[in-house]
N, C-alpha and C positions, 0 to 999 in steps of 0.2 A: 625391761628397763631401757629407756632412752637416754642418751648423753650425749653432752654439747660440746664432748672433748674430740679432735680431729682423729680420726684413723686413716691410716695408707692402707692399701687394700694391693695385695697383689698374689701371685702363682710365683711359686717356688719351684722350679723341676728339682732341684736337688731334694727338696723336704718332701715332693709329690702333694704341696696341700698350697688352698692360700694362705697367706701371711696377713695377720691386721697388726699395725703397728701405730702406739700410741706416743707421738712425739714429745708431746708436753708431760709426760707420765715418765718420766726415766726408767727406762729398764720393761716398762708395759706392753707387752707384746701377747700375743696367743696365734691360734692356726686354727685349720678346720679344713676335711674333704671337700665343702661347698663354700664359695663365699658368704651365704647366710650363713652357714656354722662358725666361718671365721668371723665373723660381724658379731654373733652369740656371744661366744668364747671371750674375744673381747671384751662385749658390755658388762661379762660376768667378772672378770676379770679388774678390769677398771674401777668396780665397786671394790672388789678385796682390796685394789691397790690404795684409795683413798682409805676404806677401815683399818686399812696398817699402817699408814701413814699419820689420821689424826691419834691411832690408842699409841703411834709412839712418839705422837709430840713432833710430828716433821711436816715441812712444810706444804702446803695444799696449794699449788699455782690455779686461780679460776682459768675455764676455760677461754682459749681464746677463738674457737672458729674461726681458724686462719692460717693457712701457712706460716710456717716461723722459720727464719732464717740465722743460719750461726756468723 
């Protein structure tokens, strides 16, 4: 699975893994030994987060491809 939703990608020493972090996703995150496995983790992830998000009725922001700023 591909997605058009931004991820942060980085290394964690405290967790010993990367970190893929999903901005526009609230709360969507995952990890992995490799950065491919965090990048996996993620896309697999991302999909759960939108199926629980439309079967309970909340809102879906489209992707922006882009940094977002607060």
């Amino acid at each position: 699975m591909m997605t058009k939703y931004e991820m942060i990608i980085y290394w964690s020493e405290e967790d010993q893994a990367y970190i893929a972090e999903v901005p526009e996703l609230a709360g969507c995150m995952a990890d992995g030994t490799t950065y491919q496995e965090a990048v996996k983790n993620a896309e697999q992830v991302i999909a759960e987060w939108l199926e629980t998000a439309v079967e309970l009725g909340r809102y879906v922001p489209d992707p922006k491809g882009r940094l977002l700023y607060a």
